[in-house]
C-alpha positions as a Markdown table, in Angstrom:
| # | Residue | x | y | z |
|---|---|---|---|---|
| 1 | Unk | 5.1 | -23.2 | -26.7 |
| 2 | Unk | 2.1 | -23.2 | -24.3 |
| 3 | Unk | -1.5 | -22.1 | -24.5 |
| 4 | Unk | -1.2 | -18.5 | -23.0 |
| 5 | Unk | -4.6 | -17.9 | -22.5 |
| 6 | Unk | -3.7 | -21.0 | -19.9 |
| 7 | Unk | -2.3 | -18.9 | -16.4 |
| 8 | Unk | -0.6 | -22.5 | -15.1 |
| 9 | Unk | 0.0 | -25.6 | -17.1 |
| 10 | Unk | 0.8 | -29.2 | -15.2 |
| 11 | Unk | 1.6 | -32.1 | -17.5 |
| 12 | Unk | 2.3 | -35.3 | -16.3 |
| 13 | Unk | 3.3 | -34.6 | -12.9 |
| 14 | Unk | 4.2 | -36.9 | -10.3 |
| 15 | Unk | 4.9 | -36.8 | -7.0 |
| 16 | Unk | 7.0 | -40.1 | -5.2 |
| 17 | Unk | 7.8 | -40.3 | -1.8 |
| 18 | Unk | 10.1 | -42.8 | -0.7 |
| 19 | Unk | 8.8 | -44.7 | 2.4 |
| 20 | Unk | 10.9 | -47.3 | 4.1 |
| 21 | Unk | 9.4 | -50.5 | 4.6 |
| 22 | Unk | 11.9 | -52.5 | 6.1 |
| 23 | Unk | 15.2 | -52.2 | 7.4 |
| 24 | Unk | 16.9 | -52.0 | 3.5 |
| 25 | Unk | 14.0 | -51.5 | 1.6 |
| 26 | Unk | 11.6 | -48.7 | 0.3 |
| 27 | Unk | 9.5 | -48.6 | -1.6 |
| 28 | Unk | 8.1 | -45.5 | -3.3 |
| 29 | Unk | 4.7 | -43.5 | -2.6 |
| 30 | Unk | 2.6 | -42.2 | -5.8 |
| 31 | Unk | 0.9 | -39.5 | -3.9 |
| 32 | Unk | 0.4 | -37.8 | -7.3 |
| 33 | Unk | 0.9 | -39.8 | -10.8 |
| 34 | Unk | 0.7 | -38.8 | -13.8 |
| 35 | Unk | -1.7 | -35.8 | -13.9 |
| 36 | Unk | -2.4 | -33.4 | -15.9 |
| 37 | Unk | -4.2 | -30.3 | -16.3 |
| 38 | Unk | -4.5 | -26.4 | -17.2 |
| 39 | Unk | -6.0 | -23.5 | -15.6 |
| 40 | Unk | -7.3 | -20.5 | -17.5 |
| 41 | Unk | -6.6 | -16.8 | -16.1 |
| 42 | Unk | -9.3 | -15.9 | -14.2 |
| 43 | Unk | -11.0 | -18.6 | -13.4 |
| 44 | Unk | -11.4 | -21.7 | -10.5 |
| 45 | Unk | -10.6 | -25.0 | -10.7 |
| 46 | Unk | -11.8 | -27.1 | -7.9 |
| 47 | Unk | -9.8 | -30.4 | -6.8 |
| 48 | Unk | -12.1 | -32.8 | -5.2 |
| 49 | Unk | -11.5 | -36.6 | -3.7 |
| 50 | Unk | -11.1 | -38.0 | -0.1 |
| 51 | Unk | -8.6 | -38.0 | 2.4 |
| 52 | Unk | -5.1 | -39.3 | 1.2 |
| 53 | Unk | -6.1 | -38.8 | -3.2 |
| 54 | Unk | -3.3 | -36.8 | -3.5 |
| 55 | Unk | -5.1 | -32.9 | -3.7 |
| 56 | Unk | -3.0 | -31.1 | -1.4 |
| 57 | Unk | -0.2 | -32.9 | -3.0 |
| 58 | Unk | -0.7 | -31.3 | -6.3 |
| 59 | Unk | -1.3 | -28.0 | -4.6 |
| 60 | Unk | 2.0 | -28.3 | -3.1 |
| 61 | Unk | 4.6 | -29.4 | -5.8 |
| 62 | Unk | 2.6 | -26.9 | -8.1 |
| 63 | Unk | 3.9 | -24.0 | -5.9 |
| 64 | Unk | 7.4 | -26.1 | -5.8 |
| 65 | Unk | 7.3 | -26.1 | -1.9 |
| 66 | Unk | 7.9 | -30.3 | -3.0 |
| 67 | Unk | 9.9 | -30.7 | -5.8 |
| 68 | Unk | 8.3 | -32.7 | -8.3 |
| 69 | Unk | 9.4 | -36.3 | -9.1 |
| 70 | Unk | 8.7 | -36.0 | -12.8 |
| 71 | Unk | 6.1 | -33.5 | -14.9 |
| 72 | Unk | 6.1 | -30.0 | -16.3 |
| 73 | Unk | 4.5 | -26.6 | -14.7 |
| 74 | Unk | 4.6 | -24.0 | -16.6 |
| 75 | Unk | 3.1 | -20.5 | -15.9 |
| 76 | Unk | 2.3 | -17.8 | -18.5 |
| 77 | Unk | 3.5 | -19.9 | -21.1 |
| 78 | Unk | 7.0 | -20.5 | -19.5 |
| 79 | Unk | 8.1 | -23.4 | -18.0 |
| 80 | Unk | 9.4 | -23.3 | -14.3 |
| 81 | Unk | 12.9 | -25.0 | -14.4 |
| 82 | Unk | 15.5 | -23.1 | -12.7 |
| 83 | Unk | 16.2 | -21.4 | -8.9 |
| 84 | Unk | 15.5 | -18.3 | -10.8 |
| 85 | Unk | 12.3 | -19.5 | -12.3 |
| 86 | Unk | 11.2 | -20.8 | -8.7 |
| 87 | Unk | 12.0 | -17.6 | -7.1 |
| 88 | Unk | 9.9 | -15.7 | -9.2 |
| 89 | Unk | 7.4 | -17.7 | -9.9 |
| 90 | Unk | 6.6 | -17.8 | -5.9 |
| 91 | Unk | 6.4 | -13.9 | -6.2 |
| 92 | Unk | 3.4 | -14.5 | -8.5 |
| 93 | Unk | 1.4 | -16.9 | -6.4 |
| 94 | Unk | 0.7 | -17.9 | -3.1 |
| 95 | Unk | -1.2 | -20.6 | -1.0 |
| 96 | Unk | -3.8 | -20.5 | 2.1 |
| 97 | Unk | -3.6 | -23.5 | 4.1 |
| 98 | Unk | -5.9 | -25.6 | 6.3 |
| 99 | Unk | -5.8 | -25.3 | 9.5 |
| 100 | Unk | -5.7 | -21.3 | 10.7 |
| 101 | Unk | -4.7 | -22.2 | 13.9 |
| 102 | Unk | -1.7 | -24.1 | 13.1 |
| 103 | Unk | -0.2 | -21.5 | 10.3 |
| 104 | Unk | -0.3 | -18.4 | 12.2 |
| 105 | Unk | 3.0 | -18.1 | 14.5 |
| 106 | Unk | 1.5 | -17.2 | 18.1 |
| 107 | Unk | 4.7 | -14.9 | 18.3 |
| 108 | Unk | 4.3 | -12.6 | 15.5 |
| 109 | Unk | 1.3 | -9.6 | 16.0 |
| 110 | Unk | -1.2 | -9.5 | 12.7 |
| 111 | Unk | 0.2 | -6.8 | 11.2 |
| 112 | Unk | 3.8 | -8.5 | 11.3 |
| 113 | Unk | 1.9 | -12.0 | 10.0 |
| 114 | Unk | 0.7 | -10.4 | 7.2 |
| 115 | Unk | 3.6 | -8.2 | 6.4 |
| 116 | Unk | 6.0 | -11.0 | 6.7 |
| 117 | Unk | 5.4 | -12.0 | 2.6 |
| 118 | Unk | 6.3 | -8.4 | 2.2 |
| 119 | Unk | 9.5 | -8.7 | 4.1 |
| 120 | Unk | 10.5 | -12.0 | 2.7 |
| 121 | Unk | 9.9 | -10.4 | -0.9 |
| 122 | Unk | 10.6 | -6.7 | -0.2 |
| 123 | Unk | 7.9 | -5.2 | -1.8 |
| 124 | Unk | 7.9 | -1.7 | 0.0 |
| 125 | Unk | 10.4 | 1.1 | -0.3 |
| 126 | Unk | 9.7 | 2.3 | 3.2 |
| 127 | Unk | 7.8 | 1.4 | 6.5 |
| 128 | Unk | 5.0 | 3.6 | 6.0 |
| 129 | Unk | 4.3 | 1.8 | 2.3 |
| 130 | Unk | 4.5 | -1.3 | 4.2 |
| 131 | Unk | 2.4 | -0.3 | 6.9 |
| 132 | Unk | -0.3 | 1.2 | 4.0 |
| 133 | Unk | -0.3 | -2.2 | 2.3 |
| 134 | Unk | -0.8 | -4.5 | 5.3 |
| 135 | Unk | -3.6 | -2.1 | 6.3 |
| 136 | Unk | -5.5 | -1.8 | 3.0 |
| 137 | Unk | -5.3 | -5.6 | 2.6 |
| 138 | Unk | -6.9 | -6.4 | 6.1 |
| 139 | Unk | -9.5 | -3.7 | 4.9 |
| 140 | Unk | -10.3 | -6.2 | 2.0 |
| 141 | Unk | -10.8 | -9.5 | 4.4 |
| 142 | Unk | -13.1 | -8.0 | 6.5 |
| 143 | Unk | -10.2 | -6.7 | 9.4 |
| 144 | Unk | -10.1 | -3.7 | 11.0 |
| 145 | Unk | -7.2 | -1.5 | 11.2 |
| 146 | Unk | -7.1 | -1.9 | 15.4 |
| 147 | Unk | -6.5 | -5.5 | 15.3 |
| 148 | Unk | -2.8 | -5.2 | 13.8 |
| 149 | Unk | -1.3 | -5.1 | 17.0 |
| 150 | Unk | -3.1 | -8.2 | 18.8 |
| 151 | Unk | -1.8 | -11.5 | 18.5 |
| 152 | Unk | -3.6 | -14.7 | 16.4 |
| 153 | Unk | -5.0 | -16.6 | 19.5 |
| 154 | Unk | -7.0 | -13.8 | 20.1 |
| 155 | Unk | -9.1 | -14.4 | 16.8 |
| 156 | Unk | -11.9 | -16.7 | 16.6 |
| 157 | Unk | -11.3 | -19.3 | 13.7 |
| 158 | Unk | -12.8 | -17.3 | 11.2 |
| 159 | Unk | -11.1 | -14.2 | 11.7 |
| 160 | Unk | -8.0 | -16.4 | 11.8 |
| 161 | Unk | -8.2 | -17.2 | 8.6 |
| 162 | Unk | -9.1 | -13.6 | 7.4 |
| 163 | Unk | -5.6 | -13.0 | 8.6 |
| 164 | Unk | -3.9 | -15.9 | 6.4 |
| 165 | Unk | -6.2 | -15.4 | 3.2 |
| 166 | Unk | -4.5 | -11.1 | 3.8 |
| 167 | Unk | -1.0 | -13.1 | 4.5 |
| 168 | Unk | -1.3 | -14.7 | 1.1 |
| 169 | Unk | -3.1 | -12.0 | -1.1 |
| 170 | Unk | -0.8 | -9.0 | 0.6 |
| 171 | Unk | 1.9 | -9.7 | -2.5 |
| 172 | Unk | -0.6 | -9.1 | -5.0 |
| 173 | Unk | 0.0 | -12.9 | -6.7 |
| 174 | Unk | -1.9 | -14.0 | -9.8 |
| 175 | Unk | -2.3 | -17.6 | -8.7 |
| 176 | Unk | -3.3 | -18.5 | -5.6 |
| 177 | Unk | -3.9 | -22.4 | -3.5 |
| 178 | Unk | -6.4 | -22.4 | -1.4 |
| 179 | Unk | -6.2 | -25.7 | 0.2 |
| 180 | Unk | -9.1 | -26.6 | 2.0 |
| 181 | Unk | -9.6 | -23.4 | 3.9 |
| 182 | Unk | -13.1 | -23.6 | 5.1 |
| 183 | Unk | -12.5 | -27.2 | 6.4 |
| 184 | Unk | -11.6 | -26.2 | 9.9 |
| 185 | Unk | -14.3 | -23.8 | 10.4 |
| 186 | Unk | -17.8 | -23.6 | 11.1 |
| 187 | Unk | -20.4 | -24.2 | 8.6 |
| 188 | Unk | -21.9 | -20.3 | 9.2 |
| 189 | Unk | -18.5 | -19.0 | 9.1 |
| 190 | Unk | -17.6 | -20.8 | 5.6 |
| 191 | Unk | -20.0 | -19.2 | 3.3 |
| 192 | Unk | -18.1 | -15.5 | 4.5 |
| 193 | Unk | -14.8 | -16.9 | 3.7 |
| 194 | Unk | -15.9 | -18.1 | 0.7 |
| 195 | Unk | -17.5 | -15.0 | -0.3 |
| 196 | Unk | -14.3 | -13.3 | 0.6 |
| 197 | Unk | -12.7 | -15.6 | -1.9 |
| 198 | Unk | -15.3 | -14.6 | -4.7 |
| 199 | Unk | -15.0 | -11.0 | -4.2 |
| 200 | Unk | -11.8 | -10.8 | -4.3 |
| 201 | Unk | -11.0 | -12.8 | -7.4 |
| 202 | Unk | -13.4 | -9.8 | -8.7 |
| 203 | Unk | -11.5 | -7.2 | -7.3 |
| 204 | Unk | -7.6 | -8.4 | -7.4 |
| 205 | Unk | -8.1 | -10.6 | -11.0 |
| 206 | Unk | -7.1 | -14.1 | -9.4 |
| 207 | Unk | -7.2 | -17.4 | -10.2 |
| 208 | Unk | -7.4 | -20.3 | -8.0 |
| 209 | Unk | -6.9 | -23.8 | -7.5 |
| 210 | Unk | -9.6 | -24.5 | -5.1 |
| 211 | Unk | -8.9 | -28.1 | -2.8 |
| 212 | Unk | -11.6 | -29.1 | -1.0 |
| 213 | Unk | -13.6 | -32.3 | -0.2 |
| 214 | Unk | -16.7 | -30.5 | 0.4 |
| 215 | Unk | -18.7 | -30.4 | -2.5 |
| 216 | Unk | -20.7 | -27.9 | -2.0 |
| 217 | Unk | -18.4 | -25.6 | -1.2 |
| 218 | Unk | -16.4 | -26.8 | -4.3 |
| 219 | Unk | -19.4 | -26.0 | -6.6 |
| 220 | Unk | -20.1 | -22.7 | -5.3 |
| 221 | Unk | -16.7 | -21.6 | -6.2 |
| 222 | Unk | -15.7 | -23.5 | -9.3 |
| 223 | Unk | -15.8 | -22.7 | -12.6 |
| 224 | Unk | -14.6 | -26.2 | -13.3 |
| 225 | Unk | -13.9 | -29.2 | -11.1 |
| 226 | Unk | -11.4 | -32.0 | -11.1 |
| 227 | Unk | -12.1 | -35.2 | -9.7 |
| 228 | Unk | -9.3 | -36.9 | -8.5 |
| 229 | Unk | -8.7 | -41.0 | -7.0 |
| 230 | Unk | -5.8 | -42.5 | -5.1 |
| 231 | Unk | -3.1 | -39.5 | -7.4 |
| 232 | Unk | -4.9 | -39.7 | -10.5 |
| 233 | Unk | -7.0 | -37.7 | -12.5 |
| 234 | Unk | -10.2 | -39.9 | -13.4 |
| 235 | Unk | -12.5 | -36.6 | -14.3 |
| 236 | Unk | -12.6 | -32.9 | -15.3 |
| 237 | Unk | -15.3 | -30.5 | -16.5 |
| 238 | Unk | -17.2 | -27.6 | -15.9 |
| 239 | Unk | -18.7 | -27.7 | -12.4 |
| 240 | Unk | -22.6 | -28.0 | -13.6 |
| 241 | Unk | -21.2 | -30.8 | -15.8 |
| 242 | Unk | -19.7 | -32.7 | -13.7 |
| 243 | Unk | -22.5 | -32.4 | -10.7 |
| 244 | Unk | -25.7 | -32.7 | -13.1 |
| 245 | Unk | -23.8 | -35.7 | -15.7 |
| 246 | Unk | -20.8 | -37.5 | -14.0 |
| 247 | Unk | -19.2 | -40.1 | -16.3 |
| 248 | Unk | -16.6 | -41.7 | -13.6 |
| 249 | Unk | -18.4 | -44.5 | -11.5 |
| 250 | Unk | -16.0 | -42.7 | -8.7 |
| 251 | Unk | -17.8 | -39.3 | -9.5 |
| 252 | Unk | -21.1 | -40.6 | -10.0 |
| 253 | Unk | -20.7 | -41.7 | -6.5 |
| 254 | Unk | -19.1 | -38.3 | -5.1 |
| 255 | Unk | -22.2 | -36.5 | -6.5 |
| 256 | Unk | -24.9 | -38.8 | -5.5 |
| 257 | Unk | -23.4 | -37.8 | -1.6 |
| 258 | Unk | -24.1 | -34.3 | -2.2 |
| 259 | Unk | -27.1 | -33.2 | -0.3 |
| 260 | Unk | -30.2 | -32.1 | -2.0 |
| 261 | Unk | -32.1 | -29.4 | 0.2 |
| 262 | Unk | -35.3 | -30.7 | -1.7 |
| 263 | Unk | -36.7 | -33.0 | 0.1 |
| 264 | Unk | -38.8 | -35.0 | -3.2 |
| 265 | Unk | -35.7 | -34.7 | -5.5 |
| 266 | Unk | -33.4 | -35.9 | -2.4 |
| 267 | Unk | -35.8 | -39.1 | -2.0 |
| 268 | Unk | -36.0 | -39.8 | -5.8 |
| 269 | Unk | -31.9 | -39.8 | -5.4 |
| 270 | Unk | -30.3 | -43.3 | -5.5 |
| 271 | Unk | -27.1 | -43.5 | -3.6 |
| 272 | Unk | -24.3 | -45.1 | -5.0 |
| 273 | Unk | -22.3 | -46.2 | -2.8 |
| 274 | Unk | -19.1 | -48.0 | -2.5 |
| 275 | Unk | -18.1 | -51.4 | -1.3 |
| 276 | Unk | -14.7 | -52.2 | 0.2 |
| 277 | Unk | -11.8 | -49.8 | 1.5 |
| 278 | Unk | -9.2 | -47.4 | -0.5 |
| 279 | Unk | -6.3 | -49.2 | -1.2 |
| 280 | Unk | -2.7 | -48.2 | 0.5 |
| 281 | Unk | -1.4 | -46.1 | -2.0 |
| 282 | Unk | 2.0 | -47.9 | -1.1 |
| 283 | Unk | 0.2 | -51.0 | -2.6 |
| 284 | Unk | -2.1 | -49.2 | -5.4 |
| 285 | Unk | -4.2 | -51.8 | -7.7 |
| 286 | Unk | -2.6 | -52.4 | -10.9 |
| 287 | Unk | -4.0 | -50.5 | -13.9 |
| 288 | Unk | -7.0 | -48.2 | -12.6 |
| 289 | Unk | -6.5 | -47.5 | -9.3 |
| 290 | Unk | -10.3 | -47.6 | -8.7 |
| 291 | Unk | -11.0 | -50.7 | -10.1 |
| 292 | Unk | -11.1 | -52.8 | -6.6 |
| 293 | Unk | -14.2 | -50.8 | -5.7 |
| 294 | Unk | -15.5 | -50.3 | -8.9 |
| 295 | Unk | -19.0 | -52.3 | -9.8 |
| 296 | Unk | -18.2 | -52.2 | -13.9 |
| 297 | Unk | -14.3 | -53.1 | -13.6 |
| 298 | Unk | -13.2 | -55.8 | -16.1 |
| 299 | Unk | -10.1 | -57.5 | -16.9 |
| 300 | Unk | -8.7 | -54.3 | -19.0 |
| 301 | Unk | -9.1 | -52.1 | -15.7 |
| 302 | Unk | -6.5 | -54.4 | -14.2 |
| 303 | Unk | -4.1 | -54.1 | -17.3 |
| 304 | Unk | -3.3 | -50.6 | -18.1 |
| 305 | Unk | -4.8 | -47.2 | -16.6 |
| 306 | Unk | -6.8 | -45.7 | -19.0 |
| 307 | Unk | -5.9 | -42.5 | -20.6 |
| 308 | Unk | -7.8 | -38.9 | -19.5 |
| 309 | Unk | -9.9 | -38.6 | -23.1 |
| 310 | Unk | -12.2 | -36.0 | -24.1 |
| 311 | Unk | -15.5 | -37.0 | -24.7 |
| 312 | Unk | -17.4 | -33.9 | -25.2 |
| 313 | Unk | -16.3 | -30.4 | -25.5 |
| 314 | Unk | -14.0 | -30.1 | -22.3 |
| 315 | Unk | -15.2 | -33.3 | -20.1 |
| 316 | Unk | -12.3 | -35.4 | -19.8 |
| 317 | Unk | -12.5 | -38.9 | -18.1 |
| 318 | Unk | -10.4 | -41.8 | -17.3 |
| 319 | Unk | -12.5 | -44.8 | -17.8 |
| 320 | Unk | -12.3 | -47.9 | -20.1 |
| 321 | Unk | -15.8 | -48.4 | -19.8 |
| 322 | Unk | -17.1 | -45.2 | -20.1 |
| 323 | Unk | -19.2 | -45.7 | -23.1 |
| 324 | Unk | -20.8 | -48.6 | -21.7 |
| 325 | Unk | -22.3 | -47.6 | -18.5 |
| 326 | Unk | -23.4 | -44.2 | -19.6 |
C-alpha cells in the first residue's frame, strides 16, 4: 500500500518512443527513464531541465494522455491500472498547456471552451448549473462575465490563458499540470498568471506539478523542485535547497544561470558553465547520461547510472561522485 499523505505516486516510469531509423530498423526513444517521485496534497512540485529532458513527457503519461512504457502512478493510494481507473482518474485532474494560442479552438466561444470539460464529464444537471459554473470560474481567473460570448483570438495572450487555466480548473480536479504556462507570455503578464496559480491552490486546495525551464518562475511557485537531465531524475529537494546548496554538477550549473538582481552578490557569482552539446537522446551516453558534459565524470559514470539516494532529510541526488565534489 502507498503513502496516502502522497496525492500522486510515479515509480519507475518510462516513457519509449519507437523512432525509425532506417528503412527496417528502429530504434527506441527514452524520453522518460526510470523516474521516480511523489507529490504530497497540497503542495508544488516544480520540474526543471532544458528543451528535450523529458518534463512535459512525465506530465503527459502521468495524466495517461501517453501510455506509459513501464512504471507505476498511483493516486490517493491506488494505483491507476484499468479503463476504469483512467476514466476516473482524469475526472480528478487536469492539465494547462503551453502555448494559449494553439489550445484554444478559434470555433468554440469562451463560455463553450470552458464548459466543454463539463460536457465531456457531465458535471451539471441542467444548463443554468452549467452556465453558473463556467461563470463563477472565469470570476476566479480574472474574466468577466461579458466575455463568454466572444471568441479566443480576441484575447491578448494573457487573457488567453486565463481562459485555459478556467478550462482546466472548471471540473474542480485535485491535481493539476501546468506545463510551462507562462513560457509564451510576457514577462509582466507572468507574475499575474502565476499569482493566479497561487491563489487558487489557496482557494480550490490543489496541487500541482509545475514544468517550467524558467527558474524563477519555478522557485516562486515551488514548494519543491526536481531537476531533471536527458529523462532522468539527477535531483530533488525543497526549492530553497536546491537553489541555495545544489549537489548535481548539472544543478549547480542550472542555479548559477539564475539571475541575481544584486548587483555585488551577482558579480561575486561564478558561472558554471557547460562544455559540449546534449546528447541525442536516440544515442544517450552509457551510464549517467550527463557524464559527456560533466567536469568530475570518471570511469564509473560510464558504467552504470547511479541510483537517486537521499543524502539529507529529503534531498535526493543521482551522482557517483557526490561526496567528493561537495
Amino acid at each position: 500500500m502507498s503513502n496516502v499523505e502522497n496525492l500522486i505516486e510515479v515509480k519507475n516510469l518510462k516513457e519509449y518512443f519507437n523512432i525509425t531509423t532506417g528503412m527496417f530498423s528502429s530504434k527506441p526513444l527514452k524520453a522518460v527513464d526510470d523516474v521516480s517521485f511523489a507529490i504530497r496534497k497540497g503542495e508544488t512540485l516544480g520540474l526543471v531541465g532544458e528543451s528535450g529532458c523529458g518534463k512535459t513527457t512525465v506530465g503527459r503519461t502521468l495524466l495517461h494522455l501517453y501510455k506509459p512504457t513501464a512504471g507505476e502512478i498511483w493516486f490517493k493510494g491506488q494505483k491507476i491500472e484499468t479503463k476504469q481507473d483512467i476514466a476516473e482518474f482524469r475526472k480528478k485532474t487536469a492539465m494547462v498547456f503551453q502555448d494559449p494560442y494553439s489550445s484554444l479552438n478559434p470555433r468554440m466561444t469562451v463560455a463553450d471552451i470552458i464548459g466543454e470539460p463539463l460536457d465531456i464529464h457531465k458535471l451539471y444537471k441542467d444548463k443554468e448549473e452549467r452556465k453558473e459554473k463556467i461563470l463563477a470560474m472565469m470570476e476566479k481567473v480574472g474574466l468577466n462575465s461579458e466575455h463568454a460570448s466572444r471568441y479566443a483570438h480576441e484575447f491578448s495572450g494573457g487573457q488567453r490563458q486565463r481562459i485555459g487555466i478556467a478550462r482546466s480548473l472548471v471540473t474542480n480536479p485535485e491535481f493539476v499540470v501546468c506545463d510551462e504556462p507562462v513560457s509564451a507570455l510576457d514577462v509582466s503578464i507572468q507574475a499575474q498568471v502565476i499569482n493566479i496559480f497561487d491563489e487558487l491552490q489557496n482557494e480550490m486546495d490543489l496541487t500541482y506539478l509545475f514544468i517550467a525551464h524558467d527558474l524563477l518562475v519555478v522557485r516562486h511557485i515551488s514548494d519543491r523542485i526536481a531537476v531533471m537531465y536527458l529523462g532522468k531524475l539527477v535531483e530533488l529537494a525543497d526549492a530553497k535547497e536546491i537553489y541555495d546548496h545544489p549537489l548535481h554538477p548539472y544543478s549547480k550549473s542550472l542555479m548559477s544561470a539564475v539571475p541575481v538582481p544584486d548587483p555585488k552578490i551577482a558579480r561575486a557569482n561564478q558561472r558554471v558553465v557547460l562544455h559540449g552539446d546534449i546528447p541525442s537522446p536516440l544515442n544517450a551516453p552509457s551510464g549517467c547520461p550527463f557524464r559527456t558534459r560533466c567536469p568530475y565524470a570518471c570511469d564509473a559514470c560510464a558504467e552504470s547510472m547511479p541510483e537517486l539516494k537521499e543524502l539529507s532529510s529529503g534531498h535526493f541526488v543521482a551522482c557517483h561522485r557526490v561526496e567528493d565534489i561537495n
